[in-house]
C-alpha positions as CSV (number, residue, x, y, z in Angstrom):
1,X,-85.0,58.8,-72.9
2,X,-83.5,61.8,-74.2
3,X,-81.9,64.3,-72.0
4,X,-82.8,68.1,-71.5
5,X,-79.6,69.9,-70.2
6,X,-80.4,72.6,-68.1
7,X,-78.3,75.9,-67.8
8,X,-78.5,77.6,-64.2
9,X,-78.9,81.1,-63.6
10,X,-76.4,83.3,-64.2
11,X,-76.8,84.6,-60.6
12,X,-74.9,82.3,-59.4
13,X,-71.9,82.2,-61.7
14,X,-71.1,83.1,-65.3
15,X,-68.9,80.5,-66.9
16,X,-65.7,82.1,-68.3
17,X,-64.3,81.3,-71.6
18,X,-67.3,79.2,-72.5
19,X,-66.7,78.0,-75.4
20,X,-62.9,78.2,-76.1
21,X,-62.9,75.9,-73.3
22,X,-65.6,73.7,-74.5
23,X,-63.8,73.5,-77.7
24,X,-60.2,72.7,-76.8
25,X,-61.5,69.6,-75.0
26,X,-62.4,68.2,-78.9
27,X,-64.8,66.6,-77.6
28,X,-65.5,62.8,-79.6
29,X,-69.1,61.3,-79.3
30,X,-69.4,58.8,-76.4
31,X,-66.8,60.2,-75.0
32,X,-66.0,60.7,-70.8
33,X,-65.7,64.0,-69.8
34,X,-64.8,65.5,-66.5
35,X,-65.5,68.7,-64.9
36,X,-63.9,69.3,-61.7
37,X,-65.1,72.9,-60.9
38,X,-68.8,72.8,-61.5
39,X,-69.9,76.0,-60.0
40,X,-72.6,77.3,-61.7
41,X,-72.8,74.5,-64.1
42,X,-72.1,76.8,-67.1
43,X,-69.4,74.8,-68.6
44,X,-71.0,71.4,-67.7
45,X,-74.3,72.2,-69.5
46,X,-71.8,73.1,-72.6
47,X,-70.1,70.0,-72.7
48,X,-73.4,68.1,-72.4
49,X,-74.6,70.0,-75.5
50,X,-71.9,69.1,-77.2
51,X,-71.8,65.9,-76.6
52,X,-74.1,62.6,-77.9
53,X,-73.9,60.1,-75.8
54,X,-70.8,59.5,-73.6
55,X,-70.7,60.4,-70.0
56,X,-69.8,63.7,-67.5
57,X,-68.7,63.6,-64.4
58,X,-68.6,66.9,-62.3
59,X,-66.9,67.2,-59.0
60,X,-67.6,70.4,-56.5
61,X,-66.4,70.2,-53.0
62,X,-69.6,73.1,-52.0
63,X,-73.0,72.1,-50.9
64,X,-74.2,75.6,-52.1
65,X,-73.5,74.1,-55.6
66,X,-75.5,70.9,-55.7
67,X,-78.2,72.7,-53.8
68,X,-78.7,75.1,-57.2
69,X,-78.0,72.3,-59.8
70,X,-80.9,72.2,-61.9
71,X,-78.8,70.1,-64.4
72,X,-81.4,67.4,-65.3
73,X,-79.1,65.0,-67.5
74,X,-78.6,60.9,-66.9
75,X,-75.5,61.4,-68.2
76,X,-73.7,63.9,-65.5
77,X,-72.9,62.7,-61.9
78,X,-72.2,65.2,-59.9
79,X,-69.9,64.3,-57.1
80,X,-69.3,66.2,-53.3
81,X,-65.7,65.9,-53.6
82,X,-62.4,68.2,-54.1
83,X,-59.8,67.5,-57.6
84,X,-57.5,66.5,-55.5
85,X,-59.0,63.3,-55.4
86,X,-59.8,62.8,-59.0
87,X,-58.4,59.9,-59.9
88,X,-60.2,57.6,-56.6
89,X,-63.1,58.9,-57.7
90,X,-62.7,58.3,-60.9
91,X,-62.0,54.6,-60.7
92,X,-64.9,54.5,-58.4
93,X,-67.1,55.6,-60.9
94,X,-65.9,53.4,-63.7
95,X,-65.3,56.2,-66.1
96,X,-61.2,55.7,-66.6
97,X,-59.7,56.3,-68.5
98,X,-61.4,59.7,-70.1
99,X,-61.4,61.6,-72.8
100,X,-61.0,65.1,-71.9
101,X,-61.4,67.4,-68.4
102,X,-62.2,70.6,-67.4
103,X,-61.0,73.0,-64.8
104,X,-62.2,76.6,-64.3
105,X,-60.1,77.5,-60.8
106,X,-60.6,80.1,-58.5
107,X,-63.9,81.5,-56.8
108,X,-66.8,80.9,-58.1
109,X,-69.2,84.6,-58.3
110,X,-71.9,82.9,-55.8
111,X,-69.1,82.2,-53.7
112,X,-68.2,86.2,-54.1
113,X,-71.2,87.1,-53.7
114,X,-72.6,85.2,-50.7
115,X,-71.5,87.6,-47.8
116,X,-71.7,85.3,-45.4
117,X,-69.1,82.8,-46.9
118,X,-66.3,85.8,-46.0
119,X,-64.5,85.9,-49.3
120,X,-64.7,89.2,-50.5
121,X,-63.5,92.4,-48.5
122,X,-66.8,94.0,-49.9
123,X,-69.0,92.9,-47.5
124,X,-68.6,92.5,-43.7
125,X,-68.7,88.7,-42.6
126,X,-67.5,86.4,-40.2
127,X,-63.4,85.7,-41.7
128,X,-64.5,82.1,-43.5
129,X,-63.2,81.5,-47.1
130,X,-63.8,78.0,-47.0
131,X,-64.8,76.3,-50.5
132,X,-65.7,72.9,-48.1
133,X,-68.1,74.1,-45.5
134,X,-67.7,71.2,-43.1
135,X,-63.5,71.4,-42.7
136,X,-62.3,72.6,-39.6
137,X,-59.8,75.3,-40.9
138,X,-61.0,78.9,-41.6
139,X,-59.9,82.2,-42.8
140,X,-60.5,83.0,-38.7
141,X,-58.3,80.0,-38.0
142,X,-55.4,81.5,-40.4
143,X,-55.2,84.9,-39.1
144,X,-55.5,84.2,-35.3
145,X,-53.4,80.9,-34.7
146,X,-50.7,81.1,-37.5
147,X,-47.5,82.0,-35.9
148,X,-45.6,85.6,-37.5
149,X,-43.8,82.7,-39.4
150,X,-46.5,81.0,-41.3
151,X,-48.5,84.5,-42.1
152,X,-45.2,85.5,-43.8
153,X,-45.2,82.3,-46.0
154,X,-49.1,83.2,-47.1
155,X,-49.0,86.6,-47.5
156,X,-45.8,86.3,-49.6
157,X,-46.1,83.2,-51.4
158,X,-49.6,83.6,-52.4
159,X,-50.6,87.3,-52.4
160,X,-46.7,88.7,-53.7
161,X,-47.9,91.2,-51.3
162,X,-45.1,94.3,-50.6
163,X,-44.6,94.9,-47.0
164,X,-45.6,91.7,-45.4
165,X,-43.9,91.9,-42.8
166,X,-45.4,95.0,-41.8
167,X,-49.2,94.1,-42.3
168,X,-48.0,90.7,-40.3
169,X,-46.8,92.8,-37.3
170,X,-50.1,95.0,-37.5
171,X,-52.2,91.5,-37.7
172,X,-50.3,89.7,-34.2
173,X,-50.7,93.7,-32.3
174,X,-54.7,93.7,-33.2
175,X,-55.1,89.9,-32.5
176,X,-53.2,90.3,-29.3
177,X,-56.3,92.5,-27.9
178,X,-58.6,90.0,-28.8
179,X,-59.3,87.5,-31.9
180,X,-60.1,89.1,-35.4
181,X,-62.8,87.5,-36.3
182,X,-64.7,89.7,-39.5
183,X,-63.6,90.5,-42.8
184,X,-64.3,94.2,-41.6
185,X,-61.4,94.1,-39.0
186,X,-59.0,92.6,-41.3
187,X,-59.8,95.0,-44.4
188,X,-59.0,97.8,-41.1
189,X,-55.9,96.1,-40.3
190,X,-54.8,96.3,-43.9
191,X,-55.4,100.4,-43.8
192,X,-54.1,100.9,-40.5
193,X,-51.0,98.9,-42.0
194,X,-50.5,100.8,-45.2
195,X,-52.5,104.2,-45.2
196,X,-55.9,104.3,-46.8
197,X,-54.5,105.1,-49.9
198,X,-52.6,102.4,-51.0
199,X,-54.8,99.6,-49.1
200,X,-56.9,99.9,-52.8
201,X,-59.2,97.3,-54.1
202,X,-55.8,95.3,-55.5
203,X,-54.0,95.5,-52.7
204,X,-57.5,93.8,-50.4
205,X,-57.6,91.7,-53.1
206,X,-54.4,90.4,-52.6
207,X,-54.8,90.0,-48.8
208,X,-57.9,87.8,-49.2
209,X,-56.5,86.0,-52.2
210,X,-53.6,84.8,-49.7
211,X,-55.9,83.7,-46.9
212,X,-58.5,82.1,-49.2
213,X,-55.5,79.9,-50.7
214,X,-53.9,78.4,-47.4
215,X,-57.5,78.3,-46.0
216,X,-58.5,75.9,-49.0
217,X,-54.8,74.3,-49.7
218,X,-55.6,75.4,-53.4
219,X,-51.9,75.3,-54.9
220,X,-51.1,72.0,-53.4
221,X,-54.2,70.8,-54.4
222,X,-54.0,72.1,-58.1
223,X,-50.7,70.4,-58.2
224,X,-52.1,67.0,-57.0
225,X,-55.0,67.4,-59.6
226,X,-52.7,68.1,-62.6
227,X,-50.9,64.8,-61.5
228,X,-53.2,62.8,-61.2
229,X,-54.7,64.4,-64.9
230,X,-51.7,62.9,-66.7
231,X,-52.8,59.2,-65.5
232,X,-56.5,59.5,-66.2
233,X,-56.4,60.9,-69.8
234,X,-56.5,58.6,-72.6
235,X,-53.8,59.3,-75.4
236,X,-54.8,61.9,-77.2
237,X,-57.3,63.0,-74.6
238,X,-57.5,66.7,-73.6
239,X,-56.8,69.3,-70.5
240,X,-58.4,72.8,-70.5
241,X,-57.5,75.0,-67.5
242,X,-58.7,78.2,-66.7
243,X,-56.7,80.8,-64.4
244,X,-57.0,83.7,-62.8
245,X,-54.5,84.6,-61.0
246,X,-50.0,84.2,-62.0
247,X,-49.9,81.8,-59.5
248,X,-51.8,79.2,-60.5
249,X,-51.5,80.0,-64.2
250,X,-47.4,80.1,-64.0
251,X,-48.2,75.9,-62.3
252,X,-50.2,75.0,-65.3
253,X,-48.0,76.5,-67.6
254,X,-44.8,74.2,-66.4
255,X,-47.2,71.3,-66.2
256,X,-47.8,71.1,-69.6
257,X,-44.7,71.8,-70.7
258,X,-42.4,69.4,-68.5
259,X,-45.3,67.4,-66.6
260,X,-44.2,68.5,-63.3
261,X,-45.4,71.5,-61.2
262,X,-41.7,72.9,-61.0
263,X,-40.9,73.3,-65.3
264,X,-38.2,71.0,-64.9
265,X,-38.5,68.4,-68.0
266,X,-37.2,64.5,-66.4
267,X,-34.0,63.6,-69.3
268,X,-33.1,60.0,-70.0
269,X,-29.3,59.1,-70.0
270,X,-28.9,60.2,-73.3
271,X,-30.1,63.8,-72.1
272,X,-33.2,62.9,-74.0
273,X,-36.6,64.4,-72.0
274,X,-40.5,64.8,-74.0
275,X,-43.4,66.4,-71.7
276,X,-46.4,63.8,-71.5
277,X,-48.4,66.9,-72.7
278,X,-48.4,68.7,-75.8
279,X,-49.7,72.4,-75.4
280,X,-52.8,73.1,-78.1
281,X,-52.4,76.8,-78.1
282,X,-48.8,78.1,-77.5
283,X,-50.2,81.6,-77.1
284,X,-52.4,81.6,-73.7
285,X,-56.6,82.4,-74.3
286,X,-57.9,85.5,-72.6
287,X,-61.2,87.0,-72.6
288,X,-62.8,89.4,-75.5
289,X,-63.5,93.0,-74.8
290,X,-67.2,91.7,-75.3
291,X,-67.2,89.3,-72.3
292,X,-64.7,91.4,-70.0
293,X,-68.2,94.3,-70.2
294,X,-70.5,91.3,-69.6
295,X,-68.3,89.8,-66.8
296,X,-65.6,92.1,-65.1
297,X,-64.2,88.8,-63.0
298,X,-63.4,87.4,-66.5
299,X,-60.6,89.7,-66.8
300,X,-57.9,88.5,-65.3
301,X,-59.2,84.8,-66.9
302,X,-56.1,82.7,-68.9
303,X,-56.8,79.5,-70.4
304,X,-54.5,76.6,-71.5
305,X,-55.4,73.8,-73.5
306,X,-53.0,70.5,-74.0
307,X,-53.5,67.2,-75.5
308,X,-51.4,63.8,-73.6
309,X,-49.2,62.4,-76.0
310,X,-48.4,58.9,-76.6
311,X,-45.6,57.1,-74.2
C-alpha cells in the first residue's frame, strides 16, 4: 500500500533547517531513521519523503503533539516518550541498530505559542514550562520551593544571567508574601529586580530559558541522549542536531568531537585518543536571511552534523 506523508500546519511549528538537516542524515533506502523531537512533524514528513522503504521512529514526550499528527505513514511510529530513553525504546521497537537520527532541541512554536503551557513571558499564564504534562515538577514548583541555593545554580548555569543574585533575593522577598504563581508576577519580579529598562525581551528570555531547563531536566537529558546516540548508530550512520541556544550547542559540539559531554577526548597508554564521531561540517549551519524573515525563532538555530566511525 503506498504511503501518503502528511505535512502538518505550519501553525503549529515551522521545522528549522529543513533540509540541511534532512540531508546530513545521508539518508540510504531501507534505512531506520529516528526523530526524537517530533514537534510539528516538519522534519519527520522530510525524512519520509526522502526515504523508500526503511522505517522512522519519532519520539515526543507532549500529548499536544500526537493530538495534531496528521502524519498518515505505516512506516513512522510515533512514540510518548522523552530522548533520554532512546535506546529502551529502541530495542523495544526492534529498529537497532539505525541508520541516522534527528534532533531539533528547544521549544517547539506551539509550545510558545499555547499561553496556557506558561513558556513565554508574552502572555500571562499559570508558571508551567513543562514539555511532559503529567510530571509533577513545574515552573511554579522551581520558583517557590527551590532554596536561594538552587535558584542560583539555574539562573546562572542555564540563563548566564548578570545579577542573579539580586533577581534571586527579589524572587524569595515576593514569594515570602505569598506563592508566585503566573508568568505575569515573575516577568514583574524581573523589572522590579533590574529597572524596566534593562529587563528587555533578552534579558526575560533568559529568565524563562533557565526555569524551562531545570523544569524539564533538558541538559542532563541531552547529555543522556547523545550517549546513548553513539551505541544505537550503525558505523557510518549519522547525527544531526539542531540548537538554539550556547548551552546546549557548546554540549553537542564536545560530543562530537571527544564523545563525551565535557570535550575531554579518553587517550590509550600510548597517549593515543580518536572521537567515536567524525564531525560532517567543521563549520556550524545556520539559517539563510530567507528563512530568518520567514521564521524569526530560526535565528539563533545551529546545526551539527557527524558520522560514527568505525571501532
Amino acid at each position: 500500500m503506498e504511503n501518503f506523508p502528511i505535512v502538518m500546519s505550519e501553525s503549529y511549528h515551522i521545522a528549522v533547517l529543513l533540509d540541511e538537516s534532512v540531508e546530513g542524515l545521508n539518508i540510504q533506502n531501507g534505512g531506520t531513521y529516528v526523530d526524537v523531537t517530533f514537534g510539528g512533524g516538519g522534519h519527520s514528513a522530510k525524512i519520509l519523503e526522502e526515504l523508500e522503504g526503511g522505517r522512522l521512529i519519532a519520539f515526543d514526550q507532549d500529548q499536544d503533539a500526537h493530538d495534531a499528527c496528521k502524519i498518515n505513514d505505516s512506516r513512522l511510529s510515533l512514540l510518548k516518550q522523552n530522548f533520554r530513553f532512546l535506546k529502551n525504546n529502541l530495542r523495544a521497537e526492534k529498529a537497532l541498530p539505525v541508520d541516522g537520527i534527528l534532533a531539533d532541541l528547544g521549544v517547539s512554536s506551539h509550545q510558545f505559542d499555547e499561553g496556557p503551557r506558561g513558556f513565554s513571558f508574552r502572555s500571562t499564564a499559570e508558571l508551567d514550562m513543562r514539555m511532559n504534562q503529567l510530571q509533577d515538577k513545574s515552573a511554579e514548583t522551581v520558583i517557590n520551593d527551590y532554596s536561594e541555593e538552587e535558584l542560583l545554580r539555574v539562573f546562572k548555569s542555564y540563563g548566564e544571567i548578570p545579577g542573579a543574585r539580586r533577581l534571586v533575593r527579589f524572587v524569595i522577598e515576593k514569594r515570602n508574601k505569598g506563592r508566585i504563581s503566573t508568568t505575569f508576577e515573575l516577568s514583574e519580579i524581573v523589572e522590579r529586580a533590574f529597572g524596566k529598562h534593562k529587563a528587555n525581551q533578552k534579558l526575560l528570555a533568559q529568565v524563562f530559558q533557565a526555569i524551562r531547563i531545570e523544569v524539564n531536566d533538558e541538559m542532563k537529558a541531552l547529555e543522556e541522549f547523545l550517549g546513548q546516540a553513539i551505541e544505537v548508530l550503525k558505523e557510518g550512520g549519522r547525527l544531526s542536531v539542531i540548537s538554539y541556544h550556547s548551552l546546549e550547542d557548546r554540549l553537542v559540539k564536545n560530543f562530537i568531537r571527544a564523545g563525551r559531554p565535557d570535550g575531554q577526548l579518553e587517550k590509550d597508554a600510548f597517549g593515543r585518543g580518536q572521537s567515536p564521531m567524525k564531525a560532517i561540517n567543521k563549520k556550524v549551519i545556520v539559517p539563510g536571511e530567507n528563512e530568518i524573515k520567514a521564521n524569526s525563532r530560526a535565528r539563533s538555530a545551529k546545526l551539527r552534523i557527524a558520522e560514527k566511525v568505525a571501532a
